[in-house]
Backbone as CSV, one residue per row, in Angstrom:
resi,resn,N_x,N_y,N_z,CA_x,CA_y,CA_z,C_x,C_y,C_z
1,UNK,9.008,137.202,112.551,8.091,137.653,113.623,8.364,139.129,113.911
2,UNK,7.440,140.549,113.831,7.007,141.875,114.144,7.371,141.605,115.242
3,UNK,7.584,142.680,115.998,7.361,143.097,117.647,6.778,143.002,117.691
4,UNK,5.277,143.201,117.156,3.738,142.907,117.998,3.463,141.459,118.239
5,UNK,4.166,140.568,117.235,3.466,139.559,117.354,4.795,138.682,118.198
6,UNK,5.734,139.358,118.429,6.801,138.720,119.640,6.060,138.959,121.097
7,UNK,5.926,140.271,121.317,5.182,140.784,122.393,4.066,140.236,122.843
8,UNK,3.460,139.895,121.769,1.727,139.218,121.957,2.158,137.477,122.552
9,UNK,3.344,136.874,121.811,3.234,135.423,122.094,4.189,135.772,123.763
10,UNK,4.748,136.865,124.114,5.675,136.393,125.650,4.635,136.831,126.146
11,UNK,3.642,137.184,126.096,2.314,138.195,127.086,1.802,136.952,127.333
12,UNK,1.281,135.903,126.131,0.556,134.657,126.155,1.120,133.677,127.124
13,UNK,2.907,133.700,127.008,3.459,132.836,128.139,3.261,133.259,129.487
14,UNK,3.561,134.549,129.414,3.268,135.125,130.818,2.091,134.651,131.506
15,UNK,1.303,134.662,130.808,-0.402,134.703,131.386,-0.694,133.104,131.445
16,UNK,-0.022,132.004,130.575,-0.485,130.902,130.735,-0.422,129.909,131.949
17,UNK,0.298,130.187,132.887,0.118,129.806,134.386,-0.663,130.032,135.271
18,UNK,-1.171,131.553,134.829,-2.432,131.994,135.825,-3.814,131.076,135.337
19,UNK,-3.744,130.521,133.878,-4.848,129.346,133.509,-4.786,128.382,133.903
20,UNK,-3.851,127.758,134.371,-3.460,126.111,135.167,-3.351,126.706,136.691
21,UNK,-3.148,128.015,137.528,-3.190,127.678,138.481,-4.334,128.177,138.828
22,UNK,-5.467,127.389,138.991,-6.565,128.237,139.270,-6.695,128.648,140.829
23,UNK,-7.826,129.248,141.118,-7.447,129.351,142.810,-8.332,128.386,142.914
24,UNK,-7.706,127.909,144.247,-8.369,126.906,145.343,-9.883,126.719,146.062
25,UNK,-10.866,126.609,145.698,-11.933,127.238,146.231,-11.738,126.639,147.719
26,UNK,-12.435,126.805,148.678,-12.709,127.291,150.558,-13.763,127.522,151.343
27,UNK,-13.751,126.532,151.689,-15.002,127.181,153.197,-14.297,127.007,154.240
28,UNK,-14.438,128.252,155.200,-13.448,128.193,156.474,-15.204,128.451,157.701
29,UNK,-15.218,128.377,159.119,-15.658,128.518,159.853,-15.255,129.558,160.909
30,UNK,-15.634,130.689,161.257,-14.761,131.347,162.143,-15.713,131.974,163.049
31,UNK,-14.986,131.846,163.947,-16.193,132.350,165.652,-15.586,132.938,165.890
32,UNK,-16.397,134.230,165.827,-16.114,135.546,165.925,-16.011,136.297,167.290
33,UNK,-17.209,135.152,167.816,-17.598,135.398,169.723,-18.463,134.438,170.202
34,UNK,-17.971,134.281,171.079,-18.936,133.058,171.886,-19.398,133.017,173.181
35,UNK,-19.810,134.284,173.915,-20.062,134.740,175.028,-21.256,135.129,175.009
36,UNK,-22.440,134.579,175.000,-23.444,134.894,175.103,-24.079,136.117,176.265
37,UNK,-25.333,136.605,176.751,-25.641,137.216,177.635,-25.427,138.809,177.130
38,UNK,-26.084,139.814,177.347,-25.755,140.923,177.076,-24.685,141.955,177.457
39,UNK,-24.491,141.454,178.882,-23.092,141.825,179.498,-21.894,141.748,178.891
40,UNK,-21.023,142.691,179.047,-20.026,143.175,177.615,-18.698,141.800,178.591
41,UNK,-17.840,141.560,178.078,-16.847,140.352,178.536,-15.567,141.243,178.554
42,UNK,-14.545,141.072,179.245,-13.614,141.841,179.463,-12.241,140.664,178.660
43,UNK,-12.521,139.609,178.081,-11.745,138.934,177.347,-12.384,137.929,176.205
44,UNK,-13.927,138.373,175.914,-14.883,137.646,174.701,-15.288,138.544,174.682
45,UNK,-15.978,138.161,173.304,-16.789,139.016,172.508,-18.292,138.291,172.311
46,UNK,-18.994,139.047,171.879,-20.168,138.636,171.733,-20.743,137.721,170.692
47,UNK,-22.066,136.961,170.688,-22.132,135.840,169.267,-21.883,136.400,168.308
48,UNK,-21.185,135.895,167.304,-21.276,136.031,165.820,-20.326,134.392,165.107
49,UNK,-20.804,134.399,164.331,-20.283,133.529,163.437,-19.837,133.770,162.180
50,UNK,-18.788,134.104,161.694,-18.633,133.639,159.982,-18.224,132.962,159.546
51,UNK,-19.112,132.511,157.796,-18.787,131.455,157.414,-18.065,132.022,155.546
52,UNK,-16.883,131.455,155.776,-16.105,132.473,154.736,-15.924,131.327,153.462
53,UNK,-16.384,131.586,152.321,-16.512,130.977,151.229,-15.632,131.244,149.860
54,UNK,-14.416,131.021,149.613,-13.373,131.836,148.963,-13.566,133.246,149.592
55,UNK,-13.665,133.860,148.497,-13.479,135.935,149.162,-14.791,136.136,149.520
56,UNK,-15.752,135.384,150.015,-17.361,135.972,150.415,-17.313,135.402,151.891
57,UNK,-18.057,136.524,152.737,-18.103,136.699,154.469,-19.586,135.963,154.209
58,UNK,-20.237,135.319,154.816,-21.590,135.084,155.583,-21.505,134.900,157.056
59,UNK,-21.848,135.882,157.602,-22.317,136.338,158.744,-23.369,135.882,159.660
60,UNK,-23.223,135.460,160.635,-24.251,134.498,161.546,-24.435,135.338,163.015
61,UNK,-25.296,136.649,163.127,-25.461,136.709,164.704,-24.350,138.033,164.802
62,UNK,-25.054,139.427,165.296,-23.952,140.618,165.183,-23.426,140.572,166.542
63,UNK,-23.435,140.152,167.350,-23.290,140.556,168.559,-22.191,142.110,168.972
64,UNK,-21.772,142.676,169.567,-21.470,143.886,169.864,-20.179,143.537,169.547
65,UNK,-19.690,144.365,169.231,-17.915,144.177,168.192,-18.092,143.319,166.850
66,UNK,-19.169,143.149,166.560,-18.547,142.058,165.492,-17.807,142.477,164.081
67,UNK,-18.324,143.926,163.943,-17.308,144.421,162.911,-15.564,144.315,163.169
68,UNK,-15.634,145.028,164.741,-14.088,144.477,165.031,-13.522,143.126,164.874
69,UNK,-14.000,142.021,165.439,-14.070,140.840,165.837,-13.676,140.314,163.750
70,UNK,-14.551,140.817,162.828,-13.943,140.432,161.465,-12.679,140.868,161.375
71,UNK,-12.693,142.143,161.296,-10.692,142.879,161.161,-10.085,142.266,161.876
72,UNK,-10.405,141.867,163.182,-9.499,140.815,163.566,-9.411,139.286,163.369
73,UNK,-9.350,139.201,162.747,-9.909,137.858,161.787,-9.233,137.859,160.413
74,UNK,-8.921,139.304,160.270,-8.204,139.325,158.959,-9.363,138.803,157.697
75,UNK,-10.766,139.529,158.114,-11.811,139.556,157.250,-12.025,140.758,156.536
76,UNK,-12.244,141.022,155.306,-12.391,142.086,154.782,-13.813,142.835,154.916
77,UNK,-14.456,143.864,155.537,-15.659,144.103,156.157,-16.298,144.406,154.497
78,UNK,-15.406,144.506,153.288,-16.205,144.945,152.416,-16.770,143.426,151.494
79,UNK,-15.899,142.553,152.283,-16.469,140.931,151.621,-17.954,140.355,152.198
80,UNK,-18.636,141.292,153.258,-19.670,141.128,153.326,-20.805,140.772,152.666
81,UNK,-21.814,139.451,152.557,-22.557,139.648,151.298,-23.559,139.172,151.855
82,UNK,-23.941,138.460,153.056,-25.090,138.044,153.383,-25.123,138.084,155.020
83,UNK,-26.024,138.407,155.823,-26.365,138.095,157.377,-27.062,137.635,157.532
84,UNK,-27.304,136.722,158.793,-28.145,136.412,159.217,-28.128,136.612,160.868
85,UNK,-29.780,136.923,161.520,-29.535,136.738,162.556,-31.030,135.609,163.104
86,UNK,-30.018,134.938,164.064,-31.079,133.910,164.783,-32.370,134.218,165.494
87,UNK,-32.288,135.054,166.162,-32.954,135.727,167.012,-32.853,136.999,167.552
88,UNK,-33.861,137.526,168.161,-33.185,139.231,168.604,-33.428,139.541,169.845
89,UNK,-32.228,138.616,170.522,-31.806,139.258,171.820,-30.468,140.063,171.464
90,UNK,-30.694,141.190,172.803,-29.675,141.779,171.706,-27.782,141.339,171.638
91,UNK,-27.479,140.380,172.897,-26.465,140.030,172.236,-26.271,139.304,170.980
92,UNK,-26.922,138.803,170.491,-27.257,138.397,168.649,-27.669,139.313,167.869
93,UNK,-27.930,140.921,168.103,-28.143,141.393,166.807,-27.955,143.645,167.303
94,UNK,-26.677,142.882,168.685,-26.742,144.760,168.870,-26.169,145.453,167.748
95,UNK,-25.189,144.802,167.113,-24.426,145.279,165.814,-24.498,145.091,164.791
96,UNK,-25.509,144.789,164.354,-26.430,144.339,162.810,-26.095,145.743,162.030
97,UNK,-26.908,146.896,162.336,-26.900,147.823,161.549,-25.481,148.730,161.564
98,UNK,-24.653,148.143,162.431,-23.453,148.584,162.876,-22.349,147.834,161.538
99,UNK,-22.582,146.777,161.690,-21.597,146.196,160.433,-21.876,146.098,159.095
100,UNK,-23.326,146.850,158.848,-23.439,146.999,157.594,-22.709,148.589,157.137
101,UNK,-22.983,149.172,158.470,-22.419,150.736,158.091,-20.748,150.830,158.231
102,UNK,-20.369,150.130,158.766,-19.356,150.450,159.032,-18.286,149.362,158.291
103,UNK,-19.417,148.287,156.990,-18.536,147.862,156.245,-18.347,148.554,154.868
104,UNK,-19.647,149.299,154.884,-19.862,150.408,153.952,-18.490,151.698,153.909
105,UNK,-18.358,151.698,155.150,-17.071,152.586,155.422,-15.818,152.118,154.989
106,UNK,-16.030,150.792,155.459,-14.704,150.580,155.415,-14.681,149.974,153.346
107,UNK,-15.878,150.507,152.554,-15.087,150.275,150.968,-16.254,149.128,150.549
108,UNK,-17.229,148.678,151.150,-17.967,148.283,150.682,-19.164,148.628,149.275
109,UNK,-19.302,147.954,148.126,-19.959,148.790,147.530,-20.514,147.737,146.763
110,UNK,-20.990,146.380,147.320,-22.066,145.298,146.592,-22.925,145.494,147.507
111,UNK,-24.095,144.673,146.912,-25.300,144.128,147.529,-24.836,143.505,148.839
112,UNK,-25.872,143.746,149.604,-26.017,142.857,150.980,-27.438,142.404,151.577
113,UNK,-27.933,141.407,151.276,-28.946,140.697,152.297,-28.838,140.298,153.223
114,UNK,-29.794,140.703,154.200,-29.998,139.862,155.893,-30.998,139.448,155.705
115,UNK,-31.235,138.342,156.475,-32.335,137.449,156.673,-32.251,137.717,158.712
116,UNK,-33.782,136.839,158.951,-34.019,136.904,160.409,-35.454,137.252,160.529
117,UNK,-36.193,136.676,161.877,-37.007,137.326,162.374,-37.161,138.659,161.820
118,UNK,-38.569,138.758,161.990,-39.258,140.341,162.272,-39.148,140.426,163.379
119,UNK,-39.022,141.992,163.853,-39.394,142.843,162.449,-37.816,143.268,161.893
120,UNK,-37.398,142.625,161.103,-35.647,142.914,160.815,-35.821,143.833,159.547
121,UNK,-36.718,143.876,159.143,-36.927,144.817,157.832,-37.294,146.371,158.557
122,UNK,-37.999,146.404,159.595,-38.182,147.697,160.534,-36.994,148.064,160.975
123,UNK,-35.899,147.012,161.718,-35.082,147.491,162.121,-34.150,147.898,161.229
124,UNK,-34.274,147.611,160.162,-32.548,148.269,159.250,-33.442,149.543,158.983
125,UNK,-34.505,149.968,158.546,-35.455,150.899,158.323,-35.030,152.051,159.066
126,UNK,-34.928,151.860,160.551,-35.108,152.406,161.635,-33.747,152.849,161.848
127,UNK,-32.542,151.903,161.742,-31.354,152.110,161.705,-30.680,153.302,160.241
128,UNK,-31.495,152.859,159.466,-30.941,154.164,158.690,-31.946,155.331,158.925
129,UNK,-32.592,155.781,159.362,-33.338,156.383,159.637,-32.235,157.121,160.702
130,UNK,-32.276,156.464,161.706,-30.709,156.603,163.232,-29.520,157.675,162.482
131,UNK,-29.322,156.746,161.133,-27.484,157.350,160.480,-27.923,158.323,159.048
132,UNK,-28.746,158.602,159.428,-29.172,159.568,158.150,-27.475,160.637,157.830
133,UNK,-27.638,161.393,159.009,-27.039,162.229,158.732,-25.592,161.924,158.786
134,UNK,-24.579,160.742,159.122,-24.242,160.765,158.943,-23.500,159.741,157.201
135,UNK,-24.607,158.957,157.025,-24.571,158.465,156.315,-24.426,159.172,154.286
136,UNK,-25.384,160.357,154.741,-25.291,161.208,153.678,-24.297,162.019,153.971
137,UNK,-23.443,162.676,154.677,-21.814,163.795,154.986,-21.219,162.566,153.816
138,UNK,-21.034,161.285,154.603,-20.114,160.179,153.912,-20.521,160.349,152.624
139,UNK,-21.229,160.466,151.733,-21.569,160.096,150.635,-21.113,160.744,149.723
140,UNK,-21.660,162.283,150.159,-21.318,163.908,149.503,-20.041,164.182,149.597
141,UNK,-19.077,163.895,150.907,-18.327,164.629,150.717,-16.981,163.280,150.936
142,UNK,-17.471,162.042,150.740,-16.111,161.126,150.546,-16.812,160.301,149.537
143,UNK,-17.903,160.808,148.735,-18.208,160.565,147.091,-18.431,158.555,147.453
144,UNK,-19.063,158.171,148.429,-18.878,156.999,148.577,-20.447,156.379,147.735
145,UNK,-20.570,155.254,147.118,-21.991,154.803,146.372,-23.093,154.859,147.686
146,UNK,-24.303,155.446,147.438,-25.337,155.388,148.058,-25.633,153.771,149.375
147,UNK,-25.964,153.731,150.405,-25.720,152.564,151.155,-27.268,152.323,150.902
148,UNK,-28.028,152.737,151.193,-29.643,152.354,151.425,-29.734,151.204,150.293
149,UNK,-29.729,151.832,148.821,-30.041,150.398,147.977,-29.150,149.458,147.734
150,UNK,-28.349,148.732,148.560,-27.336,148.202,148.933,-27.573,147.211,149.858
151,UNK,-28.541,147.442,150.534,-29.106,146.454,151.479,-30.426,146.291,151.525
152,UNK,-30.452,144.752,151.825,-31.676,144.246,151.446,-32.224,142.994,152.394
153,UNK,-33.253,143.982,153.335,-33.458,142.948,154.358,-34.840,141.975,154.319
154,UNK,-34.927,140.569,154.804,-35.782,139.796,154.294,-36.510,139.253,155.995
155,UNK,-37.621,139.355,156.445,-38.154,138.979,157.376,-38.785,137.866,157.270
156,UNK,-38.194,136.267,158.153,-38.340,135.097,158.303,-39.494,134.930,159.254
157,UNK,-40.727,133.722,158.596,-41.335,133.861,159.848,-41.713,132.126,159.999
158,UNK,-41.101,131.546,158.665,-41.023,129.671,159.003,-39.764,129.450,158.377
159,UNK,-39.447,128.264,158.713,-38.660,127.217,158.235,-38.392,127.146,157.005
160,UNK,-37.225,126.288,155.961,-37.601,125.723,155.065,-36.204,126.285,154.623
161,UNK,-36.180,126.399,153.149,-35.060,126.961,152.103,-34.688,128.592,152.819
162,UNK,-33.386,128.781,152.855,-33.397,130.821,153.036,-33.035,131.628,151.305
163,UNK,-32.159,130.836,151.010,-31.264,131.579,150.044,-30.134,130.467,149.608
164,UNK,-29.584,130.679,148.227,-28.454,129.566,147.703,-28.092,130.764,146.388
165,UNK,-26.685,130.637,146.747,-26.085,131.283,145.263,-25.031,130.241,145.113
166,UNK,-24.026,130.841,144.379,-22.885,129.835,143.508,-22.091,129.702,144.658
167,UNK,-22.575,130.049,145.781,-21.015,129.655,147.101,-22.147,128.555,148.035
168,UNK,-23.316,128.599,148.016,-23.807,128.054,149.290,-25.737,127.958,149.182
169,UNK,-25.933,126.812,149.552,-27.062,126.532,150.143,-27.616,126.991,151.974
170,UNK,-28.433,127.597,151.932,-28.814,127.862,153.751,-30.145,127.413,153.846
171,UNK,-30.108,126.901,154.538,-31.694,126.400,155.312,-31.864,127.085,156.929
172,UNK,-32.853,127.077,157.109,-33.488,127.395,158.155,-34.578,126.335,158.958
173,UNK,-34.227,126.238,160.414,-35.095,125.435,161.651,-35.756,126.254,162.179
174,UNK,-36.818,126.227,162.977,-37.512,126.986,164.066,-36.864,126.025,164.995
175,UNK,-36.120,127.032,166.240,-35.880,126.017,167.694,-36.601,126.945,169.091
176,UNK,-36.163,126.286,169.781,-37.328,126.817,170.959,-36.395,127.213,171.535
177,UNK,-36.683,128.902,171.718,-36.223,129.983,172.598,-36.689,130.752,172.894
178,UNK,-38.057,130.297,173.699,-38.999,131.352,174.750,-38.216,133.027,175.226
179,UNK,-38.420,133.940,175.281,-40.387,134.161,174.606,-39.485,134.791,173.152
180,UNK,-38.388,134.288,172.410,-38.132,135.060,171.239,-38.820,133.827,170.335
181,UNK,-39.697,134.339,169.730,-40.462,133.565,168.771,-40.949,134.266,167.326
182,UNK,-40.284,133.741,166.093,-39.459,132.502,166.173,-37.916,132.772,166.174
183,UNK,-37.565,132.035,166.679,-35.770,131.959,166.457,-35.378,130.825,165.641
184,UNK,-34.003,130.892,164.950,-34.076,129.642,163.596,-32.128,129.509,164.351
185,UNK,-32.285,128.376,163.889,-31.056,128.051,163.272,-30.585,127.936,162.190
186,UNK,-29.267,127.820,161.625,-29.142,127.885,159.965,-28.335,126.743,159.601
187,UNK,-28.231,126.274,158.682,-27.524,125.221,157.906,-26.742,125.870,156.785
188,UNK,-25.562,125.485,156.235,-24.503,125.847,154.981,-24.188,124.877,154.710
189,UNK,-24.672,124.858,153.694,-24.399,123.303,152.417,-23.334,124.162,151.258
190,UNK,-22.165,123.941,151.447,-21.567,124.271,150.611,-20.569,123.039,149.889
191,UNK,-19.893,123.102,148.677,-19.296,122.242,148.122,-18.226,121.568,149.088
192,UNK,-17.602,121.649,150.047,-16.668,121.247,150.727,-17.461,120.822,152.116
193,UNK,-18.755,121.576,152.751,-18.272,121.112,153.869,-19.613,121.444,154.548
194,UNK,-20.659,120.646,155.791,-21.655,121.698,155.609,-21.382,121.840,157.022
195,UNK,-22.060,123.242,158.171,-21.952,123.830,158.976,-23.720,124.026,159.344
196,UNK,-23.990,123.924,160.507,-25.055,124.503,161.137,-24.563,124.890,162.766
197,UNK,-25.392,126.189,162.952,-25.294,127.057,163.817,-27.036,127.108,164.410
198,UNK,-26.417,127.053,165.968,-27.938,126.479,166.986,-28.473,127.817,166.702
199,UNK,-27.783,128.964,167.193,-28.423,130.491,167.944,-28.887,129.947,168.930
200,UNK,-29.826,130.064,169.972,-29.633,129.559,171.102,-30.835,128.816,171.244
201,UNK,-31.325,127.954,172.120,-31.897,126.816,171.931,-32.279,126.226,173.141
202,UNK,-33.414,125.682,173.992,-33.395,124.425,174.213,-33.284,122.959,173.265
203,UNK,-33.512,122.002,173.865,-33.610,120.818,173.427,-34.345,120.838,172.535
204,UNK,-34.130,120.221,170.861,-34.589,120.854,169.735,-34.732,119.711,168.650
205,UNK,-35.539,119.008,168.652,-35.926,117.787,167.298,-35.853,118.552,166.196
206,UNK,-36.186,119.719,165.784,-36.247,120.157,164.518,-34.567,120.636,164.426
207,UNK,-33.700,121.148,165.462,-32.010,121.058,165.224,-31.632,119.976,164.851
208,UNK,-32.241,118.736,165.608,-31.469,117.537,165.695,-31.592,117.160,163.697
209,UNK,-32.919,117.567,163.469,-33.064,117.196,161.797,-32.102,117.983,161.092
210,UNK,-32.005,119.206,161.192,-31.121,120.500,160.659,-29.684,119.747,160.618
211,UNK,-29.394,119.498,161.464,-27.442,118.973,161.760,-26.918,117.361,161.750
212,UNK,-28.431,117.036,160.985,-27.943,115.409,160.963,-27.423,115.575,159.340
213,UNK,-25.991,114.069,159.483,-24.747,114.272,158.155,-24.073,115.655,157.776
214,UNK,-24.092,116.718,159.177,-23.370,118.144,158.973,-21.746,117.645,159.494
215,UNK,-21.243,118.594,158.898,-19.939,118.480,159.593,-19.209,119.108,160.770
216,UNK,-20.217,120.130,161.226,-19.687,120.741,162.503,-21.255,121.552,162.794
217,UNK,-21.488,121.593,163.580,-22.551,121.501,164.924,-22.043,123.023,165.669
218,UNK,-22.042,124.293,165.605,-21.864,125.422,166.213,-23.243,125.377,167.323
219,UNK,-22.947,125.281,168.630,-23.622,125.186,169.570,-24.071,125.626,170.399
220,UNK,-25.105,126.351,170.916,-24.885,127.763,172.201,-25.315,126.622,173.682
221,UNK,-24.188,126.675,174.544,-24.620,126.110,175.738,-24.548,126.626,176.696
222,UNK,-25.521,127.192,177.551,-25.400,128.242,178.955,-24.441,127.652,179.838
223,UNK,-23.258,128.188,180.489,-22.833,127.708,182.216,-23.095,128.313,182.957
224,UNK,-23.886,127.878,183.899,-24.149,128.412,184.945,-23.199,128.618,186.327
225,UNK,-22.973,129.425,186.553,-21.569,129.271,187.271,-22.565,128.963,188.891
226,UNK,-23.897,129.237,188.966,-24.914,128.960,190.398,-25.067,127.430,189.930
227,UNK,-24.677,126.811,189.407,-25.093,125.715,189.467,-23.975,124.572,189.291
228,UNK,-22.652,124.977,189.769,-22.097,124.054,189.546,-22.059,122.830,190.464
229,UNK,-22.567,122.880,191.667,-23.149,121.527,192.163,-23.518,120.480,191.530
230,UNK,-24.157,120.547,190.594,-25.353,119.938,189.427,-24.206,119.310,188.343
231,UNK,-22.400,119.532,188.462,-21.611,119.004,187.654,-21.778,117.745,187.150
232,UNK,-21.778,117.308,185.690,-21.871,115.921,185.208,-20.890,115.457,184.954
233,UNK,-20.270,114.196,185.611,-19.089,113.444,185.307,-19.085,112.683,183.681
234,UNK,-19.318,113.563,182.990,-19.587,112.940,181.770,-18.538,113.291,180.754
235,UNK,-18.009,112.758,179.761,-17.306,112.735,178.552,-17.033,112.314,177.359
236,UNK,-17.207,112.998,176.325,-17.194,112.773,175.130,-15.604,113.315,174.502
237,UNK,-14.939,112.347,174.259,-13.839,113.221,173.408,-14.164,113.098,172.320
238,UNK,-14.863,112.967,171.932,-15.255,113.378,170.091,-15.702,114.695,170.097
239,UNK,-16.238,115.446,170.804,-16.483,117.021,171.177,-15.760,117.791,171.378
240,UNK,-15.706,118.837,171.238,-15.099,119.924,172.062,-15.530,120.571,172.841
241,UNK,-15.097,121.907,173.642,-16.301,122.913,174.225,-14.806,124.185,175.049
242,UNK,-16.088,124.988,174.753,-14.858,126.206,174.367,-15.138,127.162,176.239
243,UNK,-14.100,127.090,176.801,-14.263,127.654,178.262,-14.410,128.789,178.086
244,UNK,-14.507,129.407,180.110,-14.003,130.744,180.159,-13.007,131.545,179.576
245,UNK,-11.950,130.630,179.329,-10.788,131.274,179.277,-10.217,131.217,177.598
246,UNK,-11.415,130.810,176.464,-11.634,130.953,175.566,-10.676,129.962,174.460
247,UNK,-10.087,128.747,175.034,-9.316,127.611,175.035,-10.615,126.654,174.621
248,UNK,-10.560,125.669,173.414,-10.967,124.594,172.777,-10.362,123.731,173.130
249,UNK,-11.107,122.876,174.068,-10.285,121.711,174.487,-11.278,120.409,174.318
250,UNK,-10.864,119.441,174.595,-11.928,118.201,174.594,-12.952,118.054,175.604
251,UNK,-14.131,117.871,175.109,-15.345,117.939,176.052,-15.212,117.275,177.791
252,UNK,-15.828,118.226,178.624,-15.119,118.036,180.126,-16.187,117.698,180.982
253,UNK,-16.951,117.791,181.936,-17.587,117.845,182.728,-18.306,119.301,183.109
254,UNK,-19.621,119.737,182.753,-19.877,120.803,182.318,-20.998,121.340,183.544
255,UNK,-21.326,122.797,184.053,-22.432,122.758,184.873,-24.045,122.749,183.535
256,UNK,-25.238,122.047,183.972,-26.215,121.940,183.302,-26.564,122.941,183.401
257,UNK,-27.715,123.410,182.282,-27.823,125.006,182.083,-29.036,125.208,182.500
258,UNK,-29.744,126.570,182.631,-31.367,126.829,182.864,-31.290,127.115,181.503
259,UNK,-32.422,126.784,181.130,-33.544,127.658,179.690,-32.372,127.377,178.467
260,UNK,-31.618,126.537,178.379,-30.940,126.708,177.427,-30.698,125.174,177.319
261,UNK,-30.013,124.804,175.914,-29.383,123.281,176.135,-28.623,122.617,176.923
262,UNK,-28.760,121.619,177.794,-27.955,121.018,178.659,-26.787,120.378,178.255
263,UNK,-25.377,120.522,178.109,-24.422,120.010,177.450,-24.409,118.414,177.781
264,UNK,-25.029,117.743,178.909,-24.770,116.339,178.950,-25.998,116.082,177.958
265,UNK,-26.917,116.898,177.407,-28.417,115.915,176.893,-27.606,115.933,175.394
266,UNK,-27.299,117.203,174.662,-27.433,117.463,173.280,-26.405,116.749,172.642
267,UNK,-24.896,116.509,173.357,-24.248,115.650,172.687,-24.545,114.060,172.435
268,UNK,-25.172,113.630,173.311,-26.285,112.325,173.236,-26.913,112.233,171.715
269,UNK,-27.442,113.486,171.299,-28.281,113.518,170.238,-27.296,114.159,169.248
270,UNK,-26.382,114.924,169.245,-25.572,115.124,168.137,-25.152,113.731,167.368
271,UNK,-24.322,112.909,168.379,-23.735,111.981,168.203,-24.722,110.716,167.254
272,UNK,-25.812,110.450,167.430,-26.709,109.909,166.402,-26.837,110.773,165.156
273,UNK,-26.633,111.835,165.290,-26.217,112.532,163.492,-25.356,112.510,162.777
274,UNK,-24.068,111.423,163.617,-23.284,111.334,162.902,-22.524,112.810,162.861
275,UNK,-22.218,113.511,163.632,-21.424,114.619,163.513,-20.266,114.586,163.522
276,UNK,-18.779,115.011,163.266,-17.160,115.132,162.653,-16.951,115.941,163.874
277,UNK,-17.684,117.497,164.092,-17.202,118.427,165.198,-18.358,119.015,165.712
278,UNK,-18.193,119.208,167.062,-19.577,119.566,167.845,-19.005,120.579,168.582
279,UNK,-19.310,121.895,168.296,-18.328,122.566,169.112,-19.305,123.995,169.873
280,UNK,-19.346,123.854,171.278,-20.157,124.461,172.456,-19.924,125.919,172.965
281,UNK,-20.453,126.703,172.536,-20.048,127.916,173.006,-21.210,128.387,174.320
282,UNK,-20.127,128.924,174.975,-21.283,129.245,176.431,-20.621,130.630,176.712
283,UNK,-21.263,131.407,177.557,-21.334,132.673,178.117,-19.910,132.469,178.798
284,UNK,-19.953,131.868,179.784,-18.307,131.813,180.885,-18.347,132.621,181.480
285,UNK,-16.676,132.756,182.269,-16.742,134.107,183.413,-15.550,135.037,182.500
286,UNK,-15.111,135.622,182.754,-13.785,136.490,182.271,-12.657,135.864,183.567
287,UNK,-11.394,136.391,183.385,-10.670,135.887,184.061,-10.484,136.954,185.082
């Protein structure tokens, strides 16, 4: 045996473990913020959701920090590959054009699609239009790949299929959230595990179809802190529901909401879907 062909067979041993250990594939769920309302929270952050698929981010809802809210998460802003937003109030979509730029910054340099309501194709339009100038300094003089053809926004205006690559299936609901029309919820059918996210909602037959045989139920439920008179002595410990004080605990006795889902009605109807985790995010107070 040559040195080359000694060298070539310990290179072959070397390398033959990285063929048996393959990586693990993953879907994780991570709530990014769950404080609804436009008012900034002095201990939450605003909606967002990601849904992390081995090394790929899908993004649910920008709300204000949500680029931070990933780094802290120990998300890579350049694993970005798809958004979506539910609706466009703006705590669901003040930082849309914010975390595309500023994942671009932070080393981003694939494709990115958003989906959502119109006019979401005006607004990224409009938003680079906003970062022109600084978007081109970055380019010229820290040589970074062009951002504009890099993103690619898609305006939803029904139901049905959104998008499916090799990590994930998404569907889309119309739910009722006067006067933002339409607003969707989304579904993730992925190999391990599936996830749907309300965005915000009344009482919703076309959700209830969306999240029946899902495995976790992401939920927006208003508290009204004027209405806690109206408290329901009710309980589900098969639920959760996530407080003021930003603690997941087992479902409690909740105030009923205006214009939004009532936490005593929807777990009623989760629970005929057969749901694993139902988990309630509401606005709250700060401490």
């Amino acid at each position: 045996m040559n040195r080359r062909q000694f060298l070539g067979s310990t290179a072959a041993l070397v390398a033959a473990p990285r063929l048996v250990r393959r990586k693990r594939r993953s879907t994780r769920l991570v709530l990014l913020g769950t404080a609804g309302g436009p008012r900034p929270h002095v201990t939450r952050a605003a909606p967002a959701q990601a849904i992390v698929i081995d090394d790929a981010v899908y993004v649910v809802d920008c709300g204000n920090g949500v680029a931070r809210q990933l780094v802290l998460a120990n998300l890579p802003l350049r694993a970005v590959r798809h958004i979506f937003i539910t609706h466009h109030h703006s705590d669901h979509n003040a930082d849309y054009g914010n975390l595309i730029l500023l994942a671009w910054a932070a080393g981003l340099r694939t494709r990115v699609d958003s989906w959502g309501p119109p006019p979401l194709a005006r607004m990224t339009d409009l938003f680079f239009e906003m970062s022109t100038t600084d978007i081109r300094a970055r380019t010229v003089d820290e040589g970074r790949v062009p951002l504009r053809p890099l993103v690619h926004p898609h305006d939803m205006r029904v139901a049905g299929p959104v998008m499916h690559d090799e990590n994930v299936r998404v569907t889309a609901a119309l739910v009722h959230h006067p006067p933002m029309v339409p607003a969707f919820a989304y579904r993730f059918d992925t190999a391990h595990r599936s996830i749907v996210v309300s965005g915000d909602t009344t009482p919703s037959e076309n959700l209830v179809a969306l999240a029946r045989n899902a495995d976790v139920l992401v939920h927006e439920a208003l508290f009204d802190a004027a209405a806690v008179g109206r408290l329901v002595a009710l309980q589900w410990p098969r639920h959760c529901w996530e407080g003021p004080d930003g603690a997941v605990r087992p479902w409690r006795p909740c105030a009923r909401p205006k214009g939004s889902v009532p936490p005593p009605n929807e777990p009623d109807e989760t629970l005929r879907n057969g749901l694993r985790r139902d988990t309630l995010t509401s606005p709250g107070r700060d401490k």
